[in-house]
N, C-alpha and C positions, 0 to 999 in steps of 0.2 A: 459142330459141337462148340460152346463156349465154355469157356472154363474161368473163374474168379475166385479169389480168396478173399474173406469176410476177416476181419481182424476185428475181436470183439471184447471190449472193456466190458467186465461182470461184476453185480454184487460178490467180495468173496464166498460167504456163506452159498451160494445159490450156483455156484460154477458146474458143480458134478452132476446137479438136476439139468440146468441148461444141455451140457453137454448132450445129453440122454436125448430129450427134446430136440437139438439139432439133427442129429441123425436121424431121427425118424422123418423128416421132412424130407419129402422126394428131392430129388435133384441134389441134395447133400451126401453126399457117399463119409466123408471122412472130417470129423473135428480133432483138431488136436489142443489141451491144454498145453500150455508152453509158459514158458519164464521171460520176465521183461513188464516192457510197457502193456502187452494187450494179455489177456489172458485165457483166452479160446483163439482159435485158427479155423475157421469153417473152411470145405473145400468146398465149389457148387462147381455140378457139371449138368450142364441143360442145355437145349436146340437152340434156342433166342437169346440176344440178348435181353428181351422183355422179361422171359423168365426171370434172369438175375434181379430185375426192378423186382416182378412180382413177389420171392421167394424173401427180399433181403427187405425190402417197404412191406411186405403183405402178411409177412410172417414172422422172423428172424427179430426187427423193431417193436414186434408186440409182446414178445417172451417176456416174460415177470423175470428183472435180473439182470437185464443187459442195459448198461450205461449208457456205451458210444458201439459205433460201428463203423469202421470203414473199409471199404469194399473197392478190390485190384481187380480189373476185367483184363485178361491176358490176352496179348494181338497173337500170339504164338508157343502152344507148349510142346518145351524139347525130350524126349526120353533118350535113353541110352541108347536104345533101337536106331532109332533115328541120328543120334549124332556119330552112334559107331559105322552108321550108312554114310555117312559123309567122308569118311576117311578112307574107306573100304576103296581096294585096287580096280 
């Protein structure tokens, strides 16, 4: 499984529509508006990394609304599960 976060500069007007449209796009589970420089957070969790090209180039780039985008492909994601295993006796 690969996992990436999409950091996405939006038309202000046009953020809560994006939003909506994110999610519906397979392999996106979870957007978050956030404060700062970017203003959407896409999570993508897919098999390949091709996916990410195709989802973040094929779909995400074409939305009416999005500026910029830059997209964090993760070598390793940690949960609590997991780090609380690393400790564990």
């Amino acid at each position: 499984m690969v996992s990436a976060v999409v950091l996405i500069e939006a038309e202000a007007d046009k953020i809560q529509d994006l939003a909506q449209q994110l999610v519906e796009i397979e392999g996106v589970p979870e957007v978050f508006s956030v404060a700062g420089r970017y203003d959407l957070v896409a999570i993508l969790r897919v098999r390949e990394n091709q996916d990410v090209a195709d989802i973040v180039s094929g779909k995400i780039r074409h939305l009416d609304g999005i500026a910029r985008t830059e997209t964090l492909i993760a070598f390793r994601v940690y949960s609590r599960d997991e780090i609380e295993g690393m400790f564990a006796p």
